[in-house]
Backbone as JSON Lines, residues from 0, in Angstrom:
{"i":0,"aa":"X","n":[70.32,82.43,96.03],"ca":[70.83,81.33,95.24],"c":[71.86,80.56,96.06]}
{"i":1,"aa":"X","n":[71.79,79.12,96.03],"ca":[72.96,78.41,96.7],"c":[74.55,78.26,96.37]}
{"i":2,"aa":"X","n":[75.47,78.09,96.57],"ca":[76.47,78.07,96.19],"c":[76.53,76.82,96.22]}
{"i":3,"aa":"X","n":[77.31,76.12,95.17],"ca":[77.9,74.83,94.97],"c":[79.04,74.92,96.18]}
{"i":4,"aa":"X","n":[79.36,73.6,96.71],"ca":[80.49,73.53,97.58],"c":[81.31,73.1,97.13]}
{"i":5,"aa":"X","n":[82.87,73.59,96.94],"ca":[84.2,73.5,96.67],"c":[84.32,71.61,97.22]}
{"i":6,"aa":"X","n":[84.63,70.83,96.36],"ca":[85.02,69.57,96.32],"c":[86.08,69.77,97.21]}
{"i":7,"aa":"X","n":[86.87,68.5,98.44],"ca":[88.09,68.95,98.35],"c":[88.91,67.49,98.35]}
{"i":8,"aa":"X","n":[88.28,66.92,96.99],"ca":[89.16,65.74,96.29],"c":[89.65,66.95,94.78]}
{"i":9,"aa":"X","n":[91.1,67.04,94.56],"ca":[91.8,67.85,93.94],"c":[91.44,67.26,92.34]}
{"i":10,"aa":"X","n":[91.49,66.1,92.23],"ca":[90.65,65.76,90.82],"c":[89.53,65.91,90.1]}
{"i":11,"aa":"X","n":[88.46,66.05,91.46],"ca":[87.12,66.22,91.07],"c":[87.1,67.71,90.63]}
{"i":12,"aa":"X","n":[88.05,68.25,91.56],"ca":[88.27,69.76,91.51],"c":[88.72,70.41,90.13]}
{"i":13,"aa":"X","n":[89.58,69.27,89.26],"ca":[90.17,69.58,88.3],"c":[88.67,69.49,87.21]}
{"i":14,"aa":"X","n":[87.53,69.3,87.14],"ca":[86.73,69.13,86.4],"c":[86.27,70.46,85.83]}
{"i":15,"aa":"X","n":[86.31,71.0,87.39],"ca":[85.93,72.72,86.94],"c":[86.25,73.22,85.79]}
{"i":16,"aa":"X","n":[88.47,73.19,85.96],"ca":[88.86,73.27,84.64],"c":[88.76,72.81,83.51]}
{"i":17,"aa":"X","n":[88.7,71.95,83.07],"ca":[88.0,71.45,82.14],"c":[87.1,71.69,81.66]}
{"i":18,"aa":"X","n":[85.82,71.79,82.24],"ca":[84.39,72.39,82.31],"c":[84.29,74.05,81.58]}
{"i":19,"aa":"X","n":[85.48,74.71,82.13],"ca":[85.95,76.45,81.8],"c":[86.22,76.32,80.7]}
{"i":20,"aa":"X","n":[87.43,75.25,80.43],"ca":[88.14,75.68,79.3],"c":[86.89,74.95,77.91]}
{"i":21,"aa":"X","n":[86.26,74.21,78.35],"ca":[85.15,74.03,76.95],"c":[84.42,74.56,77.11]}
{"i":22,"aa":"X","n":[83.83,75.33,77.75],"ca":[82.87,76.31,78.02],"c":[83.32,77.78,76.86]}
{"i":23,"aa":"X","n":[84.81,77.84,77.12],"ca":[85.32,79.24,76.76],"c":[85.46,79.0,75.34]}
{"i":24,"aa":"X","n":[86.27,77.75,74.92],"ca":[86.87,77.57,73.5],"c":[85.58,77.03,72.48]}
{"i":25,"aa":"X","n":[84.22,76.35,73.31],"ca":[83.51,75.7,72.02],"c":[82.22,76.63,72.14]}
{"i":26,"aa":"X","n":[81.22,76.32,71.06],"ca":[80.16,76.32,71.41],"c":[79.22,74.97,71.55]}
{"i":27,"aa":"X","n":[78.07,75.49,71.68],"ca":[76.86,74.48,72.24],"c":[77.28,73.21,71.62]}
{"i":28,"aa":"X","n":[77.27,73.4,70.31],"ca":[77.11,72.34,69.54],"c":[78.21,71.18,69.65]}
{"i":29,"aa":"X","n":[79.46,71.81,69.84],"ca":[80.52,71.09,69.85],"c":[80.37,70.4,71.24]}
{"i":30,"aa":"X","n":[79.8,71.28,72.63],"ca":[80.13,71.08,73.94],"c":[78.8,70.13,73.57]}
{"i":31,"aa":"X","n":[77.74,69.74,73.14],"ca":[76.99,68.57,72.95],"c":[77.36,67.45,72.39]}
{"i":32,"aa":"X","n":[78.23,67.2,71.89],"ca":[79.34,66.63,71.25],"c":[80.16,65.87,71.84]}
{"i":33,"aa":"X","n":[80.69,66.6,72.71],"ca":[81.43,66.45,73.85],"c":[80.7,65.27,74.86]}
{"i":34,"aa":"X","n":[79.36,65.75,75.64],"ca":[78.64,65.5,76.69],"c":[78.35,63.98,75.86]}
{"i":35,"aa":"X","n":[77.99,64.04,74.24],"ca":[77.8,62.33,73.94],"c":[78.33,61.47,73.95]}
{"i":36,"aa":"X","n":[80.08,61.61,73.87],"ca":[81.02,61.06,73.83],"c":[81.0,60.69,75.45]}
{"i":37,"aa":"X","n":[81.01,61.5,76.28],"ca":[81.17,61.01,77.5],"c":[80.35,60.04,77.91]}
{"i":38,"aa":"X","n":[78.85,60.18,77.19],"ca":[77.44,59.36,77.78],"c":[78.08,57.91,77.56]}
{"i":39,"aa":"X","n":[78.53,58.43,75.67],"ca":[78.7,56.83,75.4],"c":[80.05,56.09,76.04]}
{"i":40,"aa":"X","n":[81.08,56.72,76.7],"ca":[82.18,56.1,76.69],"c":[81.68,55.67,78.14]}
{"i":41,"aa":"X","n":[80.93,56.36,79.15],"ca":[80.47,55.48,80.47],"c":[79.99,54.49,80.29]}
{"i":42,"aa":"X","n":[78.63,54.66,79.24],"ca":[77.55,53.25,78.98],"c":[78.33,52.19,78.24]}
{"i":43,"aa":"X","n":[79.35,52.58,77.71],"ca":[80.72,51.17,77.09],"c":[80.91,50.43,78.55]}
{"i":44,"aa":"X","n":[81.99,51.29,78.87],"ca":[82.39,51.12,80.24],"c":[81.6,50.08,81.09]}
{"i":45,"aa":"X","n":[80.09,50.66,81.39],"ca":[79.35,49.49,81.93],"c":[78.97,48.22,81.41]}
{"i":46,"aa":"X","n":[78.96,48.44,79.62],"ca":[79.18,47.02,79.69],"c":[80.25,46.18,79.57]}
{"i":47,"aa":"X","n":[81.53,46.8,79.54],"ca":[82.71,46.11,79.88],"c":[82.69,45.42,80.92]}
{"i":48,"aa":"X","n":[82.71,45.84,81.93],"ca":[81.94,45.68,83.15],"c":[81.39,44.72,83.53]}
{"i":49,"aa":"X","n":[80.36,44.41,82.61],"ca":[79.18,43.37,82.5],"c":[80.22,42.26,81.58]}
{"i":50,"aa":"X","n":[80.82,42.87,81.34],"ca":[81.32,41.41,80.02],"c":[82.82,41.04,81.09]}
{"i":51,"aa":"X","n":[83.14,41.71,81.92],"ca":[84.29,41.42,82.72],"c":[83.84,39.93,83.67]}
{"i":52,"aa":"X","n":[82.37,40.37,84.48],"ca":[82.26,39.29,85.25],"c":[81.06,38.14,84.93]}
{"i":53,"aa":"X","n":[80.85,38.37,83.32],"ca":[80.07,37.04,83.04],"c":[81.36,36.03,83.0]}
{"i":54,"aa":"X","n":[80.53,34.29,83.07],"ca":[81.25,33.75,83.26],"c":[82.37,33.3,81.36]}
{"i":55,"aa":"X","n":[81.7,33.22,80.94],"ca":[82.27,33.44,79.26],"c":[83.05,34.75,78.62]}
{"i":56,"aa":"X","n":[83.12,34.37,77.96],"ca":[85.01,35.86,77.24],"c":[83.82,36.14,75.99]}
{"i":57,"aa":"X","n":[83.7,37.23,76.17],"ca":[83.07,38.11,74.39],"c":[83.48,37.86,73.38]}
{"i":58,"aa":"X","n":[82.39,37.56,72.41],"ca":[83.41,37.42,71.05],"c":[84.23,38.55,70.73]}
{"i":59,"aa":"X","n":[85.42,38.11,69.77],"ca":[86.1,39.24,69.24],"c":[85.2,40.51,68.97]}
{"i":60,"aa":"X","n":[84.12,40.23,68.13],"ca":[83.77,41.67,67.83],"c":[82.72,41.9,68.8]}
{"i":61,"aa":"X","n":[82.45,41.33,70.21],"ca":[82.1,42.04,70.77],"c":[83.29,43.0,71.84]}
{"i":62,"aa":"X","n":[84.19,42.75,71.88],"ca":[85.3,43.21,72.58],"c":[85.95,44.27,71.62]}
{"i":63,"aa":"X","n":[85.63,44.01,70.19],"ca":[86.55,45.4,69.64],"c":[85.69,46.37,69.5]}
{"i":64,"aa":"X","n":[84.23,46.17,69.4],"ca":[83.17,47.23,69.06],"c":[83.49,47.86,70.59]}
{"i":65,"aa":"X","n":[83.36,47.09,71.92],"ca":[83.37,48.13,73.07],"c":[84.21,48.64,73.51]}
{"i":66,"aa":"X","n":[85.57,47.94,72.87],"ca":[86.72,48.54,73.47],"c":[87.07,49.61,71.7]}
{"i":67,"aa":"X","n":[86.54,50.29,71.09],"ca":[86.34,50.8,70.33],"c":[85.93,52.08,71.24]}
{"i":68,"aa":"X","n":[84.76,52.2,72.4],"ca":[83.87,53.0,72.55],"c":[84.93,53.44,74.35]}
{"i":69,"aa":"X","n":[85.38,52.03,74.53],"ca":[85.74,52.38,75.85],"c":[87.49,53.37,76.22]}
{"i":70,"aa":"X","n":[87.95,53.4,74.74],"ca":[89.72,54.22,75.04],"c":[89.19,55.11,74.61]}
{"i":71,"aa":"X","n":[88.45,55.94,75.0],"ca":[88.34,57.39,74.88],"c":[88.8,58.22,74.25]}
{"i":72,"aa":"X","n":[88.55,57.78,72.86],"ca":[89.95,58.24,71.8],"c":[89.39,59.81,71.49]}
{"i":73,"aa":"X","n":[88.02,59.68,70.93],"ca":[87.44,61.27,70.93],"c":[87.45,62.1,72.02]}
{"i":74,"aa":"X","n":[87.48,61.35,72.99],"ca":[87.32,62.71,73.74],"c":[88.81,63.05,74.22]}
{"i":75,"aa":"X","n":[89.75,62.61,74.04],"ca":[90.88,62.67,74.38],"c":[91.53,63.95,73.61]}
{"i":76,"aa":"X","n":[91.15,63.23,71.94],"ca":[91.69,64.35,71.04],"c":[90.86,65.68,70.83]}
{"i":77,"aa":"X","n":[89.39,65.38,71.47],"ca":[89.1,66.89,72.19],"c":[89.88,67.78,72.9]}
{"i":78,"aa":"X","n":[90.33,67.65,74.0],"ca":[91.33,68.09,75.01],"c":[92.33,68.33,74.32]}
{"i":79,"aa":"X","n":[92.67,67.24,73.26],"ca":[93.87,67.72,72.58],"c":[93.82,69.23,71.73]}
{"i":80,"aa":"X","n":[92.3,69.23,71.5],"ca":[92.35,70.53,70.32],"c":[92.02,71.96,71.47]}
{"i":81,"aa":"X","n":[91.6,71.24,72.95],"ca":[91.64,72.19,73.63],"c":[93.14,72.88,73.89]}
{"i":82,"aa":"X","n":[93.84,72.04,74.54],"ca":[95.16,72.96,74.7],"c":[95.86,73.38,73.3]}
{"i":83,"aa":"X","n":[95.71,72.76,72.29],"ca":[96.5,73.65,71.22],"c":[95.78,75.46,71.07]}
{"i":84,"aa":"X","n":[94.02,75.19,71.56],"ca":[93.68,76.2,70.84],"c":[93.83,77.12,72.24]}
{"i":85,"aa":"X","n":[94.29,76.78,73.34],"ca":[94.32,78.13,74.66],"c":[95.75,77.94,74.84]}
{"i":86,"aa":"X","n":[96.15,77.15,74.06],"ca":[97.92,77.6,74.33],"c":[98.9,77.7,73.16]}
């Protein structure tokens, strides 16, 4: 079997942890949960992105629906329920 190689950017590195500590504290269901929030807060992201360098400004509600998806509010207060529940 191959071994993954040790990153040696110290952030990327920090993923591991992260990765452990929802691994340890959730199950599947929640850690699927997790993985959607991330899908969707990238695919926001890209179209922020897209709405950054068209030449026109988004309507309001297209800017609050993505910036809705893009502050990472769930997954934040994930992490949040991670360290309350390992510390």
């Amino acid at each position: 079997m191959d071994t993954i190689p040790t990153p040696s950017n110290q952030i990327i590195m920090f993923f591991q942890t992260l990765s452990d500590a929802v691994n340890e504290a959730y199950d599947l269901e929640h850690r699927k949960l997790l993985f959607s929030e991330i899908q969707r807060f990238i695919e926001a992201s890209e179209v922020e992105q897209a709405m950054r360098l068209r030449p026109n400004l988004p309507t309001v509600e297209e800017y609050v629906v993505n910036r809705m998806q893009t502050s990472a509010v769930y997954i934040i207060c994930f992490f949040v329920e991670i360290v309350t529940i390992l510390f």
